[in-house]
C-alpha distance (Angstrom), angle and dihedral (degrees) to the residues before:
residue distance angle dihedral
X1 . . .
X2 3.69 . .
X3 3.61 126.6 .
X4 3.60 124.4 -59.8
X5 4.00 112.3 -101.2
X6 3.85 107.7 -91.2
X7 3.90 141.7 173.7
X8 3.44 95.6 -75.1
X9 4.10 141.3 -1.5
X10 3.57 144.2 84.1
X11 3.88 97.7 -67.7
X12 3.96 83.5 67.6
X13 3.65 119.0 46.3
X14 3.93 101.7 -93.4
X15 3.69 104.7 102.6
X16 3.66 108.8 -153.4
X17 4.04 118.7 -134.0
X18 3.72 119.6 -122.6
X19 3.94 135.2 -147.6
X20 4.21 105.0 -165.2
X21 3.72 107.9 -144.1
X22 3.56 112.1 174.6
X23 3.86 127.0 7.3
X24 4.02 134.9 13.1
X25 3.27 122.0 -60.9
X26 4.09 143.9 171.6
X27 3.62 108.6 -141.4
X28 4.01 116.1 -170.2
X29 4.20 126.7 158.9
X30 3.97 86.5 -95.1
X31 3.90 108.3 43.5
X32 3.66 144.2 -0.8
X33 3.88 111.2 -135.8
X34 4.17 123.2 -166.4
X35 3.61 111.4 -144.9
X36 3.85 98.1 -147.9
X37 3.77 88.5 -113.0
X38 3.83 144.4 98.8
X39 3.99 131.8 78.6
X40 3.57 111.9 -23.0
X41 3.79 115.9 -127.7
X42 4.34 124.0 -172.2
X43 3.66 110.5 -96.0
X44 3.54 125.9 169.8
X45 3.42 98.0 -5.6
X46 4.30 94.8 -55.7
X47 3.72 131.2 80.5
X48 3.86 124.8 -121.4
X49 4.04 142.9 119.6
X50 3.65 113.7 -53.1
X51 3.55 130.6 -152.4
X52 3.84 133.6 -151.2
X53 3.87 130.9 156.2
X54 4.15 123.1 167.8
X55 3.87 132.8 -150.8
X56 3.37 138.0 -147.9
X57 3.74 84.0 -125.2
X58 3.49 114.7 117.6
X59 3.90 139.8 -149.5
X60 3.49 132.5 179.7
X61 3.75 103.6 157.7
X62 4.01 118.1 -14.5
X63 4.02 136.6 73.0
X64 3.78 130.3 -62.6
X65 3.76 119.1 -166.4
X66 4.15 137.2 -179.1
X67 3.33 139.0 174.4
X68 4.08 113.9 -116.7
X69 3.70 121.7 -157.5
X70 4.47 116.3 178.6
X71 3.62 115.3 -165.0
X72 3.67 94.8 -158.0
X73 3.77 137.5 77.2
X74 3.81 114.9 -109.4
X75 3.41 124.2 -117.0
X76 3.42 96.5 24.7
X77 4.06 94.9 83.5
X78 4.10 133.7 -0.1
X79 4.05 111.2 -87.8
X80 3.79 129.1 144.7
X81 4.05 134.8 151.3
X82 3.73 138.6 -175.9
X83 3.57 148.8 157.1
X84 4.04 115.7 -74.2
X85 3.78 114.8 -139.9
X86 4.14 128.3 -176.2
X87 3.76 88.8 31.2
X88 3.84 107.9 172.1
X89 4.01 110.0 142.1
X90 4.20 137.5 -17.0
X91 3.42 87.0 -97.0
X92 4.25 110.2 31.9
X93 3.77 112.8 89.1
X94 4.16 119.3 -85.2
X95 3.76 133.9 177.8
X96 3.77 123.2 -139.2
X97 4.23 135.5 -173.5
X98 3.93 111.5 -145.4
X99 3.97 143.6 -178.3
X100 3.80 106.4 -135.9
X101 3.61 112.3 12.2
X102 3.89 128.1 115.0
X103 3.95 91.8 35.2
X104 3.75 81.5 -75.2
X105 4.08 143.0 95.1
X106 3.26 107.1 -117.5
X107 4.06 129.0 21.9
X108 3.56 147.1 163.0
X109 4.02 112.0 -146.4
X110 4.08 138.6 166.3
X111 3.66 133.2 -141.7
X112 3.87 104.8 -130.4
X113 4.07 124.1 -168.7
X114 4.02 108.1 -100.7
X115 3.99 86.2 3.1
X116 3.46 102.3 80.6
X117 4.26 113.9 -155.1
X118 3.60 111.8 -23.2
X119 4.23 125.5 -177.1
X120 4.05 104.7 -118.8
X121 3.88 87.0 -174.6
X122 3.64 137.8 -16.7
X123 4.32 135.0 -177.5
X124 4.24 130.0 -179.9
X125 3.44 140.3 56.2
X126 3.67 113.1 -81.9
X127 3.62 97.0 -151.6
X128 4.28 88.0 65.0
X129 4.03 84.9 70.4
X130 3.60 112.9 94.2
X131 3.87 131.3 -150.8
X132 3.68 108.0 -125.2
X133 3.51 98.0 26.2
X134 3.75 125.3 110.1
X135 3.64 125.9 -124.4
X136 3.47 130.6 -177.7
X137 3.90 121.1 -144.6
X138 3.51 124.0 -151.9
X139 3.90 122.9 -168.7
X140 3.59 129.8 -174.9
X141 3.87 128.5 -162.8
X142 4.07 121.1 -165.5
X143 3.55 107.5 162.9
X144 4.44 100.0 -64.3
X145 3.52 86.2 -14.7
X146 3.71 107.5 112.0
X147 4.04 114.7 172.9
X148 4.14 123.6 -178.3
X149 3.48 133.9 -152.5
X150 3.55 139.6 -176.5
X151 3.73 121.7 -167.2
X152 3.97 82.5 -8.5
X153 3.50 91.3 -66.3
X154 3.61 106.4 124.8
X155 3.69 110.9 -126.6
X156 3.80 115.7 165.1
X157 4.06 136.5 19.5
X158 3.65 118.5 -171.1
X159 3.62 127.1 -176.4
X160 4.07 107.0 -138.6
X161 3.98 120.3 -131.5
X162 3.69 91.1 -136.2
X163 4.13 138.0 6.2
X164 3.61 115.7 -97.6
X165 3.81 117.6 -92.5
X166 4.09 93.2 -155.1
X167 4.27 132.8 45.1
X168 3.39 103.7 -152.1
X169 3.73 129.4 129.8
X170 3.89 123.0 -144.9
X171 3.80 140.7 141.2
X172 3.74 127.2 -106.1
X173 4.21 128.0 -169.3
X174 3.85 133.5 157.5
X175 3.61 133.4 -158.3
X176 4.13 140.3 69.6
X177 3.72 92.9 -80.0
X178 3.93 143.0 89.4
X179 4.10 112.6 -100.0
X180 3.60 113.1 -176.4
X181 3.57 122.9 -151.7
X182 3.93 129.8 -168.0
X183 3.98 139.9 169.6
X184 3.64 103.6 31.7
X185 3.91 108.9 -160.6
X186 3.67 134.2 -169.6
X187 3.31 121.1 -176.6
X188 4.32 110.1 -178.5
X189 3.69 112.9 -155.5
X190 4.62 119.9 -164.1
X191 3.70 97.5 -89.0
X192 4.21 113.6 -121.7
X193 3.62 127.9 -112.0
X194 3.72 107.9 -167.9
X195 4.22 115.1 -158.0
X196 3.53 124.5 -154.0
X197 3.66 113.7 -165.6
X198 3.56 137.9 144.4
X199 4.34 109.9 -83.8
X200 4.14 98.6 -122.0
X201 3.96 140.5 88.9
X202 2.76 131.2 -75.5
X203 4.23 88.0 45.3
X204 3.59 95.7 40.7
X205 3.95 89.7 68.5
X206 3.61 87.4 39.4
X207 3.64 88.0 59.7
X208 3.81 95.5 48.0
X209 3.82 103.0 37.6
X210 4.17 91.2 42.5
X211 3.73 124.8 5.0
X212 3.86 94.8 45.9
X213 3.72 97.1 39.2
X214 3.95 96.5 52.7
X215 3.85 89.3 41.3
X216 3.42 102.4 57.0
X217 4.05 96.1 37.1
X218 3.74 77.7 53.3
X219 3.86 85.8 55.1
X220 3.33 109.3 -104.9
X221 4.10 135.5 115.1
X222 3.50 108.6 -117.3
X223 3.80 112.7 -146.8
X224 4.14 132.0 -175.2
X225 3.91 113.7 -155.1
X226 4.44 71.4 -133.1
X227 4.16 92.0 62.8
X228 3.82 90.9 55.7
X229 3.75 109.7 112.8
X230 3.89 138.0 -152.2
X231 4.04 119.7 16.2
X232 3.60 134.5 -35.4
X233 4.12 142.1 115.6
X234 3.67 102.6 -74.3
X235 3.84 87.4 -151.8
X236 3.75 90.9 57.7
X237 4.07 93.0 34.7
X238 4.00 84.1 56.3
X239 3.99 89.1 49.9
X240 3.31 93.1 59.5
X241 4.00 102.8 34.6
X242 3.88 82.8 66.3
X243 3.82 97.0 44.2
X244 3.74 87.8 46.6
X245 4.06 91.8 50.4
X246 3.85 128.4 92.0
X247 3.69 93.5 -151.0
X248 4.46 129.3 2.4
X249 3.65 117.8 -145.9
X250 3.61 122.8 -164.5
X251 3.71 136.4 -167.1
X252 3.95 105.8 -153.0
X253 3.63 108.2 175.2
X254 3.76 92.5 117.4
X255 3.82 101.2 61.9
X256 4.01 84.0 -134.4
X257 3.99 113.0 166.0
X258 3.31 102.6 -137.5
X259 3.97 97.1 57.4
X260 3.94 94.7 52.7
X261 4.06 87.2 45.3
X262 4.16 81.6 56.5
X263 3.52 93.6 38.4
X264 4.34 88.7 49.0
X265 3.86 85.8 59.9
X266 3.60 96.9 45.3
X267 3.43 88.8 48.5
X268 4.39 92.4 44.0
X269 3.66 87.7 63.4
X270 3.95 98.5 46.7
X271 3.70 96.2 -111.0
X272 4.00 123.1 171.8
X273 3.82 95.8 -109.0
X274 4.04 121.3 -178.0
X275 4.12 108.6 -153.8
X276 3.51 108.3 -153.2
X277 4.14 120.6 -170.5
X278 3.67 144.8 155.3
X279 3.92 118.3 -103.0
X280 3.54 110.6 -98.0
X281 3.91 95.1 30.6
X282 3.71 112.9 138.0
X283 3.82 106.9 -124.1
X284 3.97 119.7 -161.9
X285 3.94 112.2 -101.4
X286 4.00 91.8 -103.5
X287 3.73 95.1 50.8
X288 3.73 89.0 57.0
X289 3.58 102.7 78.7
X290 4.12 87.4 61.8
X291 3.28 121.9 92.9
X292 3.59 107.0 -101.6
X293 4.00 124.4 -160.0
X294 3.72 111.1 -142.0
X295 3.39 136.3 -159.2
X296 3.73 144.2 169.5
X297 3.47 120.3 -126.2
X298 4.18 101.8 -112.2
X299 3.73 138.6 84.3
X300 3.19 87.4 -87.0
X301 3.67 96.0 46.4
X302 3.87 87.5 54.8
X303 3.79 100.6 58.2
X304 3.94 82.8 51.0
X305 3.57 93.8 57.5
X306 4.09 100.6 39.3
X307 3.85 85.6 46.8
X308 4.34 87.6 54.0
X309 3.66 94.1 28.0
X310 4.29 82.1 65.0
X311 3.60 96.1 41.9
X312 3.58 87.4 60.0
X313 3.66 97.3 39.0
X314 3.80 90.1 57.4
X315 3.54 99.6 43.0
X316 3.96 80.9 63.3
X317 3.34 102.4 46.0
X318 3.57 88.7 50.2
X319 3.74 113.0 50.5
């Protein structure tokens, strides 16, 4: 079955455009088809024809989907193809989920400057894909969470080093043969911006009269590790709140431990954090080289810190 209807792709009515960057392709309304040909480039270690072809379809945080058809046996030559996700320039790091590459079925790779393509992690037998049957792959971006499925089974999760610096969508495959692909999804999702604060008044008003108000008019669903129902390790449920975010923002007046332990993970993994703290605050000699939003604690002091809380929101959203 193809692809439930989404906010944007083929299976809809909005035809996305396309910019072919490497390899030949045949581009029509309905499908995008690589010929198997073009200069070859080094990937994974072998040499042969590489694809790649970009949007204008974005994705930030959601699902993107497509239908992947090979024409050749496996094993008997090199061929693999995915979806491309982060996409920002030929030579700017970008992720990308494929059938068939790293001698395996299913893998999650990266594009890295003076690196070439490299696997990040792969799983399945290769010789259980088939040429001339059609799979549908499913990927799904929250924050450096990166899930694949196939035939929505779900097949592979992979935690990413770093967030993506681009949004757009394209298709990547390898090899000398034709790979057909068909109804392109994208499915965009509100990004997350995860706050770590300490639980007690005055902050918790602060929280709910400022920080979640300009978050989510800014877009975003604003989540406190506090709000998370049923049962669970907090410690882990924290973990993956922040892997799961686009952005953390933390209010750090109180020098409580736990927050600058969340806020030192947020911070391992290159996440866009926002540090948020009352003038006059004492703030621990590595947290001073941050940029620091401060406010006073007034009426005053509040439109001050909506009005830089946006800024800071939007330059985020919009990068």
């Amino acid at each position: 079955m193809p692809p439930t209807p989404v906010d944007n792709g083929t299976n809809n009515g909005a035809r996305p455009n396309w910019a072919l960057i490497l390899g030949q392709w045949d581009i029509t309304e309905d499908s995008q088809r690589f010929r198997g040909a073009g200069h070859s480039f080094t990937a994974h270690g072998q040499l042969f024809p590489v694809g790649l072809a970009v949007s204008d379809l974005a994705l930030q945080s959601g699902t993107c989907s497509v239908r992947i058809q090979f024409t050749a046996p496996f094993g008997e030559s090199e061929q693999a193809a995915g979806i491309v996700l982060g996409y920002r320039s030929p030579e700017q790091r970008y992720v990308f989920a494929e059938l068939g590459a790293a001698r395996s079925a299913y893998s999650i790779g990266e594009y890295v400057t003076g690196l070439g393509w490299r696997p990040l992690v792969a799983a399945g037998e290769l010789a259980n894909l088939k040429n001339g049957e059609s799979y549908i792959l499913h990927a799904n971006l929250s924050g450096q969470e990166l899930k694949v499925q196939v035939n929505g089974v779900p097949v592979l999760p992979h935690l990413l080093s770093q967030p993506l610096e681009g949004r757009q969508v394209g298709l990547i495959a390898a090899g000398d043969h034709t790979v057909s692909f068909s109804d392109l999804a994208v499915r965009s999702s509100r990004p997350r911006a995860f706050v770590v604060m300490k639980f007690a008044e005055p902050y918790d008003t602060f929280y709910r009269e400022v920080i979640q108000k300009q978050a989510e008019t800014a877009g975003f669903e604003v989540f406190r590790i506090d709000e998370k129902p049923g049962p669970g390790v907090i410690f882990q449920d924290i973990q993956r709140e922040i892997e799961q975010a686009e952005i953390v923002i933390a209010e750090i007046t109180p020098a409580t431990p736990n927050v600058f332990y969340e806020l030192g993970y947020a911070h391992a993994l290159r996440k866009p954090t926002i540090l948020l703290a009352q003038r006059g605050a004492e703030l621990p000699f590595d947290i001073q080289s941050y940029r620091v939003v401060f406010y006073n604690d007034s009426i005053g002091g509040k439109v001050e810190v909506e009005r830089n809380l946006q800024r800071h929101l939007q330059a985020i959203t919009g990068r």
